[in-house]
C-alpha positions in Angstrom: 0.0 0.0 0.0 1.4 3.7 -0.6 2.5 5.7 2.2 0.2 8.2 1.1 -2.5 6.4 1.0 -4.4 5.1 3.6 -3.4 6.3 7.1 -3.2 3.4 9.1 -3.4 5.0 12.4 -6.0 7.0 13.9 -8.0 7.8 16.7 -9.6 4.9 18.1 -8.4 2.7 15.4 -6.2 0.1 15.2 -4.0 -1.7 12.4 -4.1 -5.5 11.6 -2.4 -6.7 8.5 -3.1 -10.0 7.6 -0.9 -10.1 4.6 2.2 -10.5 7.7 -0.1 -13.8 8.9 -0.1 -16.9 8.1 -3.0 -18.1 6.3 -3.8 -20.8 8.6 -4.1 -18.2 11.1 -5.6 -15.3 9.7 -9.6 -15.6 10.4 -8.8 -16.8 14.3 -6.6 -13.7 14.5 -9.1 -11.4 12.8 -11.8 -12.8 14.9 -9.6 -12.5 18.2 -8.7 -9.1 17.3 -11.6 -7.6 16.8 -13.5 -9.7 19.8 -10.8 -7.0 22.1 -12.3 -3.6 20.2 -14.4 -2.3 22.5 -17.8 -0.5 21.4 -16.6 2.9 19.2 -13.0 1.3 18.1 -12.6 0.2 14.8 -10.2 -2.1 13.5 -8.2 -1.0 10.1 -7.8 -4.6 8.1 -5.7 -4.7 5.4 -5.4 -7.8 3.4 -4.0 -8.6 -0.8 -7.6 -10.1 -1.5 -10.8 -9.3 -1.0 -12.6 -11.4 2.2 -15.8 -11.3 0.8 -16.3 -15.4 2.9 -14.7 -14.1 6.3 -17.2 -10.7 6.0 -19.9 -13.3 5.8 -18.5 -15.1 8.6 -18.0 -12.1 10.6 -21.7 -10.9 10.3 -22.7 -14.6 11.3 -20.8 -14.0 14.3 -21.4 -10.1 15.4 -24.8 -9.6 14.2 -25.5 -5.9 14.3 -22.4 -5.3 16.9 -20.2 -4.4 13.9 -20.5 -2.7 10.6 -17.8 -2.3 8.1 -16.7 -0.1 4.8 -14.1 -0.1 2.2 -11.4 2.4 2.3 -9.9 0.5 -0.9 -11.1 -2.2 -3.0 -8.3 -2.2 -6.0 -6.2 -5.5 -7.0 -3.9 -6.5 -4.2 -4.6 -3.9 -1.9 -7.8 -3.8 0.0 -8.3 -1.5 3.3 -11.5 -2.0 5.3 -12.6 -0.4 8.3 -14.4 -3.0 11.2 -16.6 -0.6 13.4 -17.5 -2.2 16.8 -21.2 -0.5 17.4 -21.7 1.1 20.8 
C-alpha cells in the first residue's frame, strides 16, 4: 500500500495486516482481534484479497455489533474499516 494512502493510524483505530499472517491463522486472528475492540473502536484490516467469505463469517458472528466499509477495493490492496457498534 502507498504511504500516502491510507493512514493506518487514527484515533480509536487500530492496524491488523493479515498479509504479515499466516493463512492458517488469519480468520482466528481477525476474529480474536476484533472480539478485544471495545464499542466505538474500529479495527483497520488490510489484506491482498478481498474477504468477501470471512465478512460473511463475521456478520454470522457479530450480528448488528459491527459494521464495516471499504477504504480500498483495488487488486492486491484492499483497506477496510471493522466498526464495533456502541
Amino acid at each position: 500500500m502507498a504511504s500516502d494512502a491510507i493512514p493506518m493510524f487514527a484515533e480509536n483505530t487500530y492496524p491488523l495486516d493479515a498479509r504479515g499472517i499466516a493463512k492458517r491463522f488469519r480468520h482466528a486472528a481477525i476474529f480474536g482481534a476484533l472480539s478485544a475492540l471495545q464499542p466505538g473502536e474500529t479495527m483497520r484490516f488490510c489484506n491482498d484479497h478481498d474477504p468477501l467469505p470471512l465478512l460473511q463469517q463475521l456478520k454470522n458472528h457479530f450480528g448488528e455489533n459491527i459494521q464495516f466499509e471499504y477504504l480500498a477495493r483495488n487488486p492486491g490492496e484492499i483497506v477496510i474499516d471493522f466498526h464495533i457498534v456502541p
